[in-house]
PyMOL Python script that loads the backbone (N, CA, C, O; Angstrom):
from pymol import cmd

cmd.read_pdbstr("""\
ATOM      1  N   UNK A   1      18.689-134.139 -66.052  1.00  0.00           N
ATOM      2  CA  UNK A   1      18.866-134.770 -64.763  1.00  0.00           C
ATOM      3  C   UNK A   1      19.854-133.917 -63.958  1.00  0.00           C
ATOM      4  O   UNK A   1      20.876-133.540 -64.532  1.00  0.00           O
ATOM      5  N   UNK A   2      19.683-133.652 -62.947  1.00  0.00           N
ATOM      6  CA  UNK A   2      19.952-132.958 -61.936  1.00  0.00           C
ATOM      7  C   UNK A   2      21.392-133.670 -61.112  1.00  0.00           C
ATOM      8  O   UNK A   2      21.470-134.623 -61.886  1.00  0.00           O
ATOM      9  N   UNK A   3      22.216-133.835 -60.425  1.00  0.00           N
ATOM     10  CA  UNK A   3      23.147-134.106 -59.701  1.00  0.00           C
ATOM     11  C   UNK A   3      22.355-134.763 -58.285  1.00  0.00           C
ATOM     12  O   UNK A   3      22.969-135.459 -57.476  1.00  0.00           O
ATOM     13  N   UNK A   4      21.140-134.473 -58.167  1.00  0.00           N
ATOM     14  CA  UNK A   4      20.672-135.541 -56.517  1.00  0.00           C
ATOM     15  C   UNK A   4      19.454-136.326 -57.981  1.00  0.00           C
ATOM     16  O   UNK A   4      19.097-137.468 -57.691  1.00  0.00           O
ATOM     17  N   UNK A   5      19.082-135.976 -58.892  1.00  0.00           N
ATOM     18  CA  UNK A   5      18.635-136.943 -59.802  1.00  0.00           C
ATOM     19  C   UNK A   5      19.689-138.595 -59.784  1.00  0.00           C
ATOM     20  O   UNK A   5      19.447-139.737 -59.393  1.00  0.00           O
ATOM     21  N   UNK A   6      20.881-137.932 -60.420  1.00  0.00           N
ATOM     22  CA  UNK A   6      21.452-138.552 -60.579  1.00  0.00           C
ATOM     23  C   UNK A   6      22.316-139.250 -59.658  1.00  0.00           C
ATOM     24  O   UNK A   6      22.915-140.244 -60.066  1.00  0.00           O
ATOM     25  N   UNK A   7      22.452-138.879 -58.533  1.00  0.00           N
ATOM     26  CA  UNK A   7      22.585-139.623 -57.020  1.00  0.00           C
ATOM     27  C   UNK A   7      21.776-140.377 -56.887  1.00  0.00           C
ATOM     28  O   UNK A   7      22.028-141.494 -56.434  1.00  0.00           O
ATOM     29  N   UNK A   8      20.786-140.073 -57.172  1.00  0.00           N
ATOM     30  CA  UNK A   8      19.311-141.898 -56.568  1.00  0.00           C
ATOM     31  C   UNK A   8      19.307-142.520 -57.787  1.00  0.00           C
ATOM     32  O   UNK A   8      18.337-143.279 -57.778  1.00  0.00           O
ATOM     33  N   UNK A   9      19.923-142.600 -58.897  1.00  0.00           N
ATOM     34  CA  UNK A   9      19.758-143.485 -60.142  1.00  0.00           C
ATOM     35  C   UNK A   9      21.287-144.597 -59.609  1.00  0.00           C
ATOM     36  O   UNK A   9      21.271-145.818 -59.764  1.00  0.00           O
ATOM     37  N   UNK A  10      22.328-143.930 -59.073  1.00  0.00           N
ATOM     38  CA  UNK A  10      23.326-144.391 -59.021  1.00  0.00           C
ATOM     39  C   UNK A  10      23.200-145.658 -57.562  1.00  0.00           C
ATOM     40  O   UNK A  10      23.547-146.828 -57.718  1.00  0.00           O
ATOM     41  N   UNK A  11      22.740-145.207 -56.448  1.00  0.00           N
ATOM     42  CA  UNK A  11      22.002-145.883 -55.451  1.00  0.00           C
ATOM     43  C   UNK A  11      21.112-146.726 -55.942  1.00  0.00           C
ATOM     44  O   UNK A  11      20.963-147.610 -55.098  1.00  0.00           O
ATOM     45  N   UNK A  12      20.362-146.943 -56.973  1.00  0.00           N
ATOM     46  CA  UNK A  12      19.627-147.610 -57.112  1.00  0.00           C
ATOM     47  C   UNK A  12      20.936-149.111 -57.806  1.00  0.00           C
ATOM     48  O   UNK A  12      20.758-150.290 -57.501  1.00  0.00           O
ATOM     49  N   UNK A  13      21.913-148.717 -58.555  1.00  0.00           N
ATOM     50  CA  UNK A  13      22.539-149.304 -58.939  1.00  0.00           C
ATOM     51  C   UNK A  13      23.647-150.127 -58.146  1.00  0.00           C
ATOM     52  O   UNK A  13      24.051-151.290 -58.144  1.00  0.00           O
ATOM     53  N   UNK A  14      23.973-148.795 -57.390  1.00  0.00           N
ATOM     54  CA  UNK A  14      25.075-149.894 -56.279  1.00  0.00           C
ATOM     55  C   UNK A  14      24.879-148.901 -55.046  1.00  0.00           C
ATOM     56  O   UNK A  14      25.062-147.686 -55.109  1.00  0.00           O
ATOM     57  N   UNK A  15      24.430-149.693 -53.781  1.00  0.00           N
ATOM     58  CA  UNK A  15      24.228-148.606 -52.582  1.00  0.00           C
ATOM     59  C   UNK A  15      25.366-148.063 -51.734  1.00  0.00           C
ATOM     60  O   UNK A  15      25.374-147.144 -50.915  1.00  0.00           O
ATOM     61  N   UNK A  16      26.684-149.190 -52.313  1.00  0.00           N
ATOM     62  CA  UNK A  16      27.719-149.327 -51.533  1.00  0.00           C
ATOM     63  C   UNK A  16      28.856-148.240 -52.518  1.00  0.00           C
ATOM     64  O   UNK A  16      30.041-148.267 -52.187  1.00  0.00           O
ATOM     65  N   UNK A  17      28.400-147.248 -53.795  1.00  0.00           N
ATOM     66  CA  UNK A  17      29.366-146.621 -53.972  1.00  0.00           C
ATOM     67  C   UNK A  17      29.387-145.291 -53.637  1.00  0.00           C
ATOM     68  O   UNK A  17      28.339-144.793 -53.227  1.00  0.00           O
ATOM     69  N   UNK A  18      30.657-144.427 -53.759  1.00  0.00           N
ATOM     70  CA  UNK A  18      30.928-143.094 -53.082  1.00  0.00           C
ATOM     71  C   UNK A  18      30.949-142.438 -53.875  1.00  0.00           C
ATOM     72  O   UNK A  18      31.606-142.615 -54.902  1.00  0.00           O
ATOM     73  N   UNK A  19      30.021-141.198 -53.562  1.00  0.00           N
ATOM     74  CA  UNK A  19      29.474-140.148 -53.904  1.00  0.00           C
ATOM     75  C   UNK A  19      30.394-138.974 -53.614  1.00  0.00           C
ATOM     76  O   UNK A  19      30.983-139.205 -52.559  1.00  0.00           O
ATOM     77  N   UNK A  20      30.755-137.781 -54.147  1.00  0.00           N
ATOM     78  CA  UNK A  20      30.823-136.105 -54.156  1.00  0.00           C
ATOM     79  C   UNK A  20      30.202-135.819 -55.061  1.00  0.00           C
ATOM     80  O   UNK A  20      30.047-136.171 -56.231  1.00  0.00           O
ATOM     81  N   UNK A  21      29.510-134.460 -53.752  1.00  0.00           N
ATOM     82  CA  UNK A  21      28.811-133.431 -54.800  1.00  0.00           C
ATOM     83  C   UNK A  21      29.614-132.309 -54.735  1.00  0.00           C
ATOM     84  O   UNK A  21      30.129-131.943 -53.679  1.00  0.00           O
ATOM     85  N   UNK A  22      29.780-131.650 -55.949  1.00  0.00           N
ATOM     86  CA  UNK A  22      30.926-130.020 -55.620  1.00  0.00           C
ATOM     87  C   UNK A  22      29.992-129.285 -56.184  1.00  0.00           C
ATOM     88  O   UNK A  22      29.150-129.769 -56.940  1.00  0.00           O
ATOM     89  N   UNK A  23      30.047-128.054 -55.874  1.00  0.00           N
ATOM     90  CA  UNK A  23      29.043-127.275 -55.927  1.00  0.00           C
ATOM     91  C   UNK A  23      29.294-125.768 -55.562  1.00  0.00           C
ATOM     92  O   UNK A  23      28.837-125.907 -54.427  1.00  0.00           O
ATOM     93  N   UNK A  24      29.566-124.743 -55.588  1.00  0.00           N
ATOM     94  CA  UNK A  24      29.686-123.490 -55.607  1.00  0.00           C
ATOM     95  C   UNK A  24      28.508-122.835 -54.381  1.00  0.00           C
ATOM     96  O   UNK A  24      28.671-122.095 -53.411  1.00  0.00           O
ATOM     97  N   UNK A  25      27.305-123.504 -54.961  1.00  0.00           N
ATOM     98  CA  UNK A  25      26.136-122.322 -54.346  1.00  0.00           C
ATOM     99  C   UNK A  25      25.916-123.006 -53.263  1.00  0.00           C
ATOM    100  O   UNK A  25      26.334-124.164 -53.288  1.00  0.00           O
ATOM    101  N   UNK A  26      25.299-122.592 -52.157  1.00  0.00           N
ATOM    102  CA  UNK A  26      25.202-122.981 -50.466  1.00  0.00           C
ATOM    103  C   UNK A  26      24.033-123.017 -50.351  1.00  0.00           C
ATOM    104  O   UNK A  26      23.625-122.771 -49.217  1.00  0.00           O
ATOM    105  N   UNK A  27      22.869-123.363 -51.549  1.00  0.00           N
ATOM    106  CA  UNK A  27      21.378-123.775 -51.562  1.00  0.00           C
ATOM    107  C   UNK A  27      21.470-124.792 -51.815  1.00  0.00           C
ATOM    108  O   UNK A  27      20.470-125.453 -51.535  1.00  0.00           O
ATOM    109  N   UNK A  28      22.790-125.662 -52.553  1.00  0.00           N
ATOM    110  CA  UNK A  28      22.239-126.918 -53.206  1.00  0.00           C
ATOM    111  C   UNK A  28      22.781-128.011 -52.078  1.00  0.00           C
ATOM    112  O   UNK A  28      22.596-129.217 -52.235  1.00  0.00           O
ATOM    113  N   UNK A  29      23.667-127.304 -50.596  1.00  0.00           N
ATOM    114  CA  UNK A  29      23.847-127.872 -49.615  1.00  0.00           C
ATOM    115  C   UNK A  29      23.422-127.763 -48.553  1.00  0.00           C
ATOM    116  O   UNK A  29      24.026-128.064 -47.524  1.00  0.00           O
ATOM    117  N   UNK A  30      21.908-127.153 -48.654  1.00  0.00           N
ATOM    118  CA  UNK A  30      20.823-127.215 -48.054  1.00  0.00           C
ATOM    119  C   UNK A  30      20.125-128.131 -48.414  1.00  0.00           C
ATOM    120  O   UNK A  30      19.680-128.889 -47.553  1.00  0.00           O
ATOM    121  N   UNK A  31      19.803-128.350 -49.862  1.00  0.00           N
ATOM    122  CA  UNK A  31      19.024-129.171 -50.464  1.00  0.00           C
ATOM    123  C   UNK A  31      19.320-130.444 -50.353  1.00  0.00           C
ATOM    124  O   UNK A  31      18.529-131.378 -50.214  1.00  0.00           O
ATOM    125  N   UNK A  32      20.884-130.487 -50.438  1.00  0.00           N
ATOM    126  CA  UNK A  32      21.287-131.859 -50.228  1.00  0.00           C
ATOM    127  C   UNK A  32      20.889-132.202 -48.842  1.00  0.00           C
ATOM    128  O   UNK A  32      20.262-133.257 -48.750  1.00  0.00           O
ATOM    129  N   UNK A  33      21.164-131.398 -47.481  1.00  0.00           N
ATOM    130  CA  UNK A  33      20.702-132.020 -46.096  1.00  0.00           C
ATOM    131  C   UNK A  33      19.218-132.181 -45.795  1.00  0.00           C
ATOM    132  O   UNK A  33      18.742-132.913 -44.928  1.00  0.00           O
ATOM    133  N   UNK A  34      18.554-131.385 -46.643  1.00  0.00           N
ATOM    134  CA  UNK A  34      16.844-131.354 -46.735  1.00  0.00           C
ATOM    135  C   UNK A  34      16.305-132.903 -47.431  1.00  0.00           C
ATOM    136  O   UNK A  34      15.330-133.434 -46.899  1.00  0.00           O
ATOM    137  N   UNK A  35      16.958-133.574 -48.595  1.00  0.00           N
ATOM    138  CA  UNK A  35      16.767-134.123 -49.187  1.00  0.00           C
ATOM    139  C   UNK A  35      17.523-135.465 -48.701  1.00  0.00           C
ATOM    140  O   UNK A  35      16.927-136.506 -48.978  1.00  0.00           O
ATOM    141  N   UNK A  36      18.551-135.570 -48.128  1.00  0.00           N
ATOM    142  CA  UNK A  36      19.307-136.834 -47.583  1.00  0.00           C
ATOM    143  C   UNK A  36      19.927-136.296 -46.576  1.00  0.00           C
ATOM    144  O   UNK A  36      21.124-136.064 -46.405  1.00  0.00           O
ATOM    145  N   UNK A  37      18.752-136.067 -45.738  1.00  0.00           N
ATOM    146  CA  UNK A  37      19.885-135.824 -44.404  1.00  0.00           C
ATOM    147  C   UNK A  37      20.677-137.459 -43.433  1.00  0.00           C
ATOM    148  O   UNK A  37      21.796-137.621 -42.948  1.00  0.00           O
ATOM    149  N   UNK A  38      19.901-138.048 -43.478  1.00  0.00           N
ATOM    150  CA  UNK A  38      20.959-138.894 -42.847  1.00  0.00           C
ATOM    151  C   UNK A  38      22.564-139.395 -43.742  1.00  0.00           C
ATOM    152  O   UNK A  38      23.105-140.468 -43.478  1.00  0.00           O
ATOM    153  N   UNK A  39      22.904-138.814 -44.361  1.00  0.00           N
ATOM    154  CA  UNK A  39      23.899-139.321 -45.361  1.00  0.00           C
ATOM    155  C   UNK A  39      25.133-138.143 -45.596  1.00  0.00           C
ATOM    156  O   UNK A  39      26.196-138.058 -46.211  1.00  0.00           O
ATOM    157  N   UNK A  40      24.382-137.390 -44.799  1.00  0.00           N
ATOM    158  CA  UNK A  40      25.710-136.086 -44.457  1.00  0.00           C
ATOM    159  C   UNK A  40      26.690-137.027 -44.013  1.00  0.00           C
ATOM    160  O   UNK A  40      27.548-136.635 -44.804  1.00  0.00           O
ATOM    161  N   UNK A  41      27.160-137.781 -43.506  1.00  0.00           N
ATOM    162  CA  UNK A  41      28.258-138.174 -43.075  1.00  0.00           C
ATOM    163  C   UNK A  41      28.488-139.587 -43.785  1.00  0.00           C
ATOM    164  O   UNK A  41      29.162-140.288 -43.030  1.00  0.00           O
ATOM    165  N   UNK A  42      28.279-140.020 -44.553  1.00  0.00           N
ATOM    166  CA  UNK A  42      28.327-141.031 -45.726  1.00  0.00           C
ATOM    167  C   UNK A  42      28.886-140.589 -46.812  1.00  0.00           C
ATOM    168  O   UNK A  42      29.723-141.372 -47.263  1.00  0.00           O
ATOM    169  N   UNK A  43      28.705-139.392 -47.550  1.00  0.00           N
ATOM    170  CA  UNK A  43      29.180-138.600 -48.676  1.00  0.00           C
ATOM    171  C   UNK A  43      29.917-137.619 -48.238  1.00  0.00           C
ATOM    172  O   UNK A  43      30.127-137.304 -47.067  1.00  0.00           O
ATOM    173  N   UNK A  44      30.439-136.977 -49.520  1.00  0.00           N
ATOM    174  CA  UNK A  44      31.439-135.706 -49.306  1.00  0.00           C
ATOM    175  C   UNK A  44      30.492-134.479 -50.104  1.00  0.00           C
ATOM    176  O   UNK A  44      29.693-134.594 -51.034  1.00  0.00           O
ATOM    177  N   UNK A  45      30.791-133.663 -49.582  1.00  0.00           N
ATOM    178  CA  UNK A  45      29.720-132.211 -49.962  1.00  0.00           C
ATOM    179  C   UNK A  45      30.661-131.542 -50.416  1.00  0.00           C
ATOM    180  O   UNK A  45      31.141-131.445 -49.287  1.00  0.00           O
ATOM    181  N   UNK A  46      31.616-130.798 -51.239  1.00  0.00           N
ATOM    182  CA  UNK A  46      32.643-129.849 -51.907  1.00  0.00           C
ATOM    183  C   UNK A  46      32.045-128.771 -52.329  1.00  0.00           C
ATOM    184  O   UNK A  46      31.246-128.701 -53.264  1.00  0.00           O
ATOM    185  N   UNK A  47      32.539-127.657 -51.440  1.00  0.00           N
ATOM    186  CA  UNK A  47      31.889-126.389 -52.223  1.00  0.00           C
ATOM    187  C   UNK A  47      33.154-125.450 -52.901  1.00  0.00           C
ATOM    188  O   UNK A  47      34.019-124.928 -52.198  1.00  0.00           O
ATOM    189  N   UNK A  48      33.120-125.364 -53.965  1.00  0.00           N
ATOM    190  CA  UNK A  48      33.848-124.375 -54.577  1.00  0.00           C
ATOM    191  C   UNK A  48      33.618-123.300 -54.301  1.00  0.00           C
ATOM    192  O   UNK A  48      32.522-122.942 -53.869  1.00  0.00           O
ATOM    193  N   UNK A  49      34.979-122.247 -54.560  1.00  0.00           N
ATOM    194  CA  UNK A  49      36.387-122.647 -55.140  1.00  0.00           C
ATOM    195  C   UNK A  49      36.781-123.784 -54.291  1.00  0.00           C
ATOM    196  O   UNK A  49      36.526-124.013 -53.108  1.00  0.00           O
ATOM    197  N   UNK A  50      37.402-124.387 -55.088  1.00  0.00           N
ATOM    198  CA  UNK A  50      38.176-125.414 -53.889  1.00  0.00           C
ATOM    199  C   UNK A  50      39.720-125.252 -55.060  1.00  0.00           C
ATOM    200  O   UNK A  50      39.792-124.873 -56.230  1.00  0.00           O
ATOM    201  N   UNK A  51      40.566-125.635 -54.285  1.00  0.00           N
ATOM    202  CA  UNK A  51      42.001-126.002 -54.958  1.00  0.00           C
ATOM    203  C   UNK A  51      42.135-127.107 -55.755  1.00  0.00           C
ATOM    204  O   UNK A  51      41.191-127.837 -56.059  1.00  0.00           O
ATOM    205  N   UNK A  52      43.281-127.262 -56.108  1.00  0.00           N
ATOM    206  CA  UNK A  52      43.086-129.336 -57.009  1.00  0.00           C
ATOM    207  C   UNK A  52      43.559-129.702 -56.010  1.00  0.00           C
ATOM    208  O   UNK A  52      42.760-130.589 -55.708  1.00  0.00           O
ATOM    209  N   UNK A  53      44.528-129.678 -54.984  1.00  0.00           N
ATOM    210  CA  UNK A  53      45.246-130.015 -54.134  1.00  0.00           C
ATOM    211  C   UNK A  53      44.514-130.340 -53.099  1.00  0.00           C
ATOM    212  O   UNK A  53      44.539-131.497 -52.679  1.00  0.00           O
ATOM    213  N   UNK A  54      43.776-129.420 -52.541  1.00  0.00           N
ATOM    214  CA  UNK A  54      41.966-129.407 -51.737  1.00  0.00           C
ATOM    215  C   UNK A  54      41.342-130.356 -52.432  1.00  0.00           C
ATOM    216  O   UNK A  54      40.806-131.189 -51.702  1.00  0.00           O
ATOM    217  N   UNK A  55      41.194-130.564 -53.738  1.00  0.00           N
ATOM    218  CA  UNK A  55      39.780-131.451 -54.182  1.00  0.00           C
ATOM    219  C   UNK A  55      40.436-132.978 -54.069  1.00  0.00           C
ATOM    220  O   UNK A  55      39.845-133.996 -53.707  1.00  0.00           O
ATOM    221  N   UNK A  56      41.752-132.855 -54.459  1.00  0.00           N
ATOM    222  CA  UNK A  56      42.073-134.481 -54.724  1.00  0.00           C
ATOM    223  C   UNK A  56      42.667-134.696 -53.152  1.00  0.00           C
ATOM    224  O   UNK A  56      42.193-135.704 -52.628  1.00  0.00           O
ATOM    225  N   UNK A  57      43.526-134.010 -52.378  1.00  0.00           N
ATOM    226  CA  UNK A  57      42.940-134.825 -50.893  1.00  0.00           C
ATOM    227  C   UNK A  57      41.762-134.689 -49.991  1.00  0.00           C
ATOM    228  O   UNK A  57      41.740-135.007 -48.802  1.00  0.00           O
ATOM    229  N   UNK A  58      40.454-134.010 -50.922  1.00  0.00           N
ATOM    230  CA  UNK A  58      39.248-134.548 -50.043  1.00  0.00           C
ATOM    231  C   UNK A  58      38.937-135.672 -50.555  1.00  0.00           C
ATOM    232  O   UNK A  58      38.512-136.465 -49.714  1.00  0.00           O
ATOM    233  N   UNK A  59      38.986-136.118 -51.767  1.00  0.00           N
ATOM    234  CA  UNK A  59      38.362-137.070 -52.576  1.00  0.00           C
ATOM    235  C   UNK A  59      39.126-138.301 -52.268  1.00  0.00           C
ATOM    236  O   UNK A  59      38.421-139.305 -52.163  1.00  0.00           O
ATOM    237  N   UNK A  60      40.358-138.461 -52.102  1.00  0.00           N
ATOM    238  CA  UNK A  60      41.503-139.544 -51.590  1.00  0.00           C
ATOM    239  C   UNK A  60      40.868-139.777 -50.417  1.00  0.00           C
ATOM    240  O   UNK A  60      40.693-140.979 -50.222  1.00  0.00           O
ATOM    241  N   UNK A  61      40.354-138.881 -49.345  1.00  0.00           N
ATOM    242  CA  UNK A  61      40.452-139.277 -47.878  1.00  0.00           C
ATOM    243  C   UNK A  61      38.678-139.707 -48.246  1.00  0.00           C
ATOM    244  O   UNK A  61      38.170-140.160 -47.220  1.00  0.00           O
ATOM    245  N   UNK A  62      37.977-139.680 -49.070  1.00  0.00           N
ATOM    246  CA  UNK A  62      36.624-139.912 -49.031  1.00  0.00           C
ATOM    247  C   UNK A  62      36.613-141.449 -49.114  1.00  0.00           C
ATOM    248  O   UNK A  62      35.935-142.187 -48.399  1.00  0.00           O
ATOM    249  N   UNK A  63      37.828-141.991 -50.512  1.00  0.00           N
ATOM    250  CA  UNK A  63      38.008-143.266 -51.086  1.00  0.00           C
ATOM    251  C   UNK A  63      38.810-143.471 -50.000  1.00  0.00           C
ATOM    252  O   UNK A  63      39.530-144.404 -50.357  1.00  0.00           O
ATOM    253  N   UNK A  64      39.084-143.198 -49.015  1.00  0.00           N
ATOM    254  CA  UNK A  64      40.428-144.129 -48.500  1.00  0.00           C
ATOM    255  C   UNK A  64      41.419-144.424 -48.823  1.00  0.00           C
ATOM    256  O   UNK A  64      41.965-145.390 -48.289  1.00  0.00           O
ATOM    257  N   UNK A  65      41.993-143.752 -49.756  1.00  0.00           N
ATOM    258  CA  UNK A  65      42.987-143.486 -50.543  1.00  0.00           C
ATOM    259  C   UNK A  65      44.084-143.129 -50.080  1.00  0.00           C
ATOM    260  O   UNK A  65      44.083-141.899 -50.114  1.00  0.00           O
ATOM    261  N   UNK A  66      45.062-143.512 -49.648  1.00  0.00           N
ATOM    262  CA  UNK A  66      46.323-143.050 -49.202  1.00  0.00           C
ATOM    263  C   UNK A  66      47.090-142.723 -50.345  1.00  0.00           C
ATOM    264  O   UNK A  66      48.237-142.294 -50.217  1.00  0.00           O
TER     265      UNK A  66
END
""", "prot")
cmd.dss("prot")
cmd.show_as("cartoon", "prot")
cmd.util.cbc("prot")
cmd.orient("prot")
């Protein structure tokens, strides 16, 4: 299972939870806007490298996390 596999198994389960995808390569964030484009702005897209410092305040500001 794939990472957008496993994005529509998780939707199927709860529609209301939050998603990141991190990801390195800049095809699989094509694929992601090809494949769910209305939801670009619902989810967080992370492309590595990213920092920890970068990953955990994108992921805080995704949750609302102060």
């Amino acid at each position: 299972m794939n990472g957008f596999q496993l994005y529509s198994k998780i939707r199927q389960i709860d529609q209301d939870a939050k998603v990141c995808f991190i990801t390195a390569f800049e095809e699989y964030y094509d694929e992601f806007n090809r494949i769910f484009p209305d939801l670009k702005k619902r989810e967080c897209f992370i492309r590595k490298p990213i920092s920890m410092n970068d990953l955990i305040r994108t992921v805080k500001s995704h949750l609302n996390y102060n």
